[in-house]
DSSP file (Angstrom, degrees, kcal/mol; ACC not computed):
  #  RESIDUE AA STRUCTURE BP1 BP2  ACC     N-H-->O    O-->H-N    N-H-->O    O-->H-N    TCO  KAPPA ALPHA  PHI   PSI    X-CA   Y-CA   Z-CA
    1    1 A X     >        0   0    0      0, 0.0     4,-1.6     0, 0.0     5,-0.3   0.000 360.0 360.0 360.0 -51.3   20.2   -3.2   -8.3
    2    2 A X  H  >> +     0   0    0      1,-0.2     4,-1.1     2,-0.2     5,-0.8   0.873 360.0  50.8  -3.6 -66.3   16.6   -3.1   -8.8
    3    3 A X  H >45S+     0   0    0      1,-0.2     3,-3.0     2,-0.2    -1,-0.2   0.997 115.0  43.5 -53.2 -48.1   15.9   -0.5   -6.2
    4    4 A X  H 345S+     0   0    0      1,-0.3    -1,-0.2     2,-0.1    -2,-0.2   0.740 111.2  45.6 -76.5   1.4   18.5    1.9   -7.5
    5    5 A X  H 3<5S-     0   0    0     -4,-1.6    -1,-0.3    -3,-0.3    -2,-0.2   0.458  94.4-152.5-114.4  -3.6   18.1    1.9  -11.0
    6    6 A X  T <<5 -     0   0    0     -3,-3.0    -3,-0.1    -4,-1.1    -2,-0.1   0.778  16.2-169.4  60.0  31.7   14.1    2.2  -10.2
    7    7 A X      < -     0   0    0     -5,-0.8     3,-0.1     1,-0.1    -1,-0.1  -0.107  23.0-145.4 -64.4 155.2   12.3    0.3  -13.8
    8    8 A X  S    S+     0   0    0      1,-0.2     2,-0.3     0, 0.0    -1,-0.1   0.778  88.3  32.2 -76.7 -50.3    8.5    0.8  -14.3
    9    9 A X        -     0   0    0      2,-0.0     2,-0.2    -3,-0.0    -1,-0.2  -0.856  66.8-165.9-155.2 134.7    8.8   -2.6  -15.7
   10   10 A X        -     0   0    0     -2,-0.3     2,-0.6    -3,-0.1     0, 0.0  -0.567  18.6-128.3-108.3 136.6   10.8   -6.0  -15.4
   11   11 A X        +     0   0    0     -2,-0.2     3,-0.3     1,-0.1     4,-0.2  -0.810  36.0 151.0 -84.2 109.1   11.3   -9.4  -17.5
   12   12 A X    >>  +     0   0    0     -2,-0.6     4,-1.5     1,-0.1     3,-1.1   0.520  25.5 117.1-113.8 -14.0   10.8  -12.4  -16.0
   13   13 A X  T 34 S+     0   0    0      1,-0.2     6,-0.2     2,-0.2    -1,-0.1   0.537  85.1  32.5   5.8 -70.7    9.7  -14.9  -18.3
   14   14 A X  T 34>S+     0   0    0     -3,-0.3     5,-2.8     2,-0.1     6,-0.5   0.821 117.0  56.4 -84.9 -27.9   12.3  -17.3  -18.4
   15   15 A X  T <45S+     0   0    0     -3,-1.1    -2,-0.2     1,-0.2    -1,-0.1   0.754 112.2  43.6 -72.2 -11.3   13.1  -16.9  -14.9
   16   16 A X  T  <5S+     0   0    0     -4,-1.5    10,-1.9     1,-0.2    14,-0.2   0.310 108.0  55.6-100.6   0.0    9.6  -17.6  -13.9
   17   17 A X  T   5S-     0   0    0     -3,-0.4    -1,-0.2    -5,-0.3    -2,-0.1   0.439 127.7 -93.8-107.8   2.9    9.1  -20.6  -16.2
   18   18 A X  T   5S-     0   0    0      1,-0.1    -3,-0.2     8,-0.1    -2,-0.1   0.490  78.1 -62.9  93.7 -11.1   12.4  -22.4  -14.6
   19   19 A X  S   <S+     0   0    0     -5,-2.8     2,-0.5    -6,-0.2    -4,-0.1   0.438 122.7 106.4 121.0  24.2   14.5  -20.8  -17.6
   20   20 A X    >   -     0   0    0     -6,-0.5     3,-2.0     4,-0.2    -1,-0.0  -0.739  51.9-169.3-109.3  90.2   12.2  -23.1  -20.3
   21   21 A X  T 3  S+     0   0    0     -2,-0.5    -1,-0.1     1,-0.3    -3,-0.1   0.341  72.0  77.4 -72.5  21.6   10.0  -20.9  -21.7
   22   22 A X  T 3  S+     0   0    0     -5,-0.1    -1,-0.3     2,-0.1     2,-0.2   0.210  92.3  63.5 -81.4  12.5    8.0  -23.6  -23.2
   23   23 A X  S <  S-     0   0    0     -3,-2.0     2,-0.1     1,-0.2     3,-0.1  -0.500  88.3 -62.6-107.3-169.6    6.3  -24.3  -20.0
   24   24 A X        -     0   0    0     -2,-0.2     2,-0.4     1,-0.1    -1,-0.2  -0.106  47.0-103.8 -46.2 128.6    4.3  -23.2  -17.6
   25   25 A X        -     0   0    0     -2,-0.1     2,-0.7    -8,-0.1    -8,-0.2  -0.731  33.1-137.5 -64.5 149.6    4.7  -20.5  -15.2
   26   26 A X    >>  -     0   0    0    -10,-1.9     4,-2.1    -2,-0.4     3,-0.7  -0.897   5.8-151.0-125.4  80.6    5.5  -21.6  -12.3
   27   27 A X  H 3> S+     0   0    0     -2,-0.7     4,-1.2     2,-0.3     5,-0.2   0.839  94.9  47.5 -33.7 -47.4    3.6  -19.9   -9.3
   28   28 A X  H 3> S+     0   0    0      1,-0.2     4,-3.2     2,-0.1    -1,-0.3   0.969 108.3  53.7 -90.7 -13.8    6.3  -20.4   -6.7
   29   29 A X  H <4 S+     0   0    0     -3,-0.7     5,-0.3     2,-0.2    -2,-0.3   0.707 106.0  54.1 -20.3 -50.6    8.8  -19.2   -8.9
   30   30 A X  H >X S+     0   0    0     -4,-2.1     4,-1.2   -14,-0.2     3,-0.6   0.847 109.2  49.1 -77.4   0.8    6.8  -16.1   -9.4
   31   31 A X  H 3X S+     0   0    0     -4,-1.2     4,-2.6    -5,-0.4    -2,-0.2   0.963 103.4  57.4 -87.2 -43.2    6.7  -15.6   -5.8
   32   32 A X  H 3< S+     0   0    0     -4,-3.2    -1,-0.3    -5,-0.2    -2,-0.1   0.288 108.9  49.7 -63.2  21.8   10.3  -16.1   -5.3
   33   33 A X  H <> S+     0   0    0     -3,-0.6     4,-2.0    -4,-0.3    -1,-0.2   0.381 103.2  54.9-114.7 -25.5   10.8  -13.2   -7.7
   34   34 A X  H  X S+     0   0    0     -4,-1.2     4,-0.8    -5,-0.3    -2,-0.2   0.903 113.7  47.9 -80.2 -28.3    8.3  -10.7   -6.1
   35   35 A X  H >< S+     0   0    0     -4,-2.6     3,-1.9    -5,-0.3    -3,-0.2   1.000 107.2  58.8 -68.4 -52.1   10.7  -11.5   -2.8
   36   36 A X  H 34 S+     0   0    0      1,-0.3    -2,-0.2    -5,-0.2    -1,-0.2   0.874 108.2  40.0 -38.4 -78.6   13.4  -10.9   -4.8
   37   37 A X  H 3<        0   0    0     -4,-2.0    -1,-0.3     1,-0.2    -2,-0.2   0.299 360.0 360.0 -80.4  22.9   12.6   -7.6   -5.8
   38   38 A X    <<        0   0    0     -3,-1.9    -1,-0.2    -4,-0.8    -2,-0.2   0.548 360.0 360.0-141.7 360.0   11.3   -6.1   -2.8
């Protein structure tokens, strides 16, 4: 949905903290979201 709908820029916050955004990002969590979108 990404592709088609083309955004400049994405929120990822929660997905990228484990959906607690009182932690820590989580480094492989952000990597499984840059695979995600491309």
């Amino acid at each position: 949905v990404l592709k088609q709908i083309d955004p400049e820029i994405i929120g990822v916050r929660g997905m990228v903290c484990g959906g607690d955004r009182t932690t820590m990002v989580k480094e492989e969590l952000v990597r499984k979201a840059i695979e995600m979108v491309h």
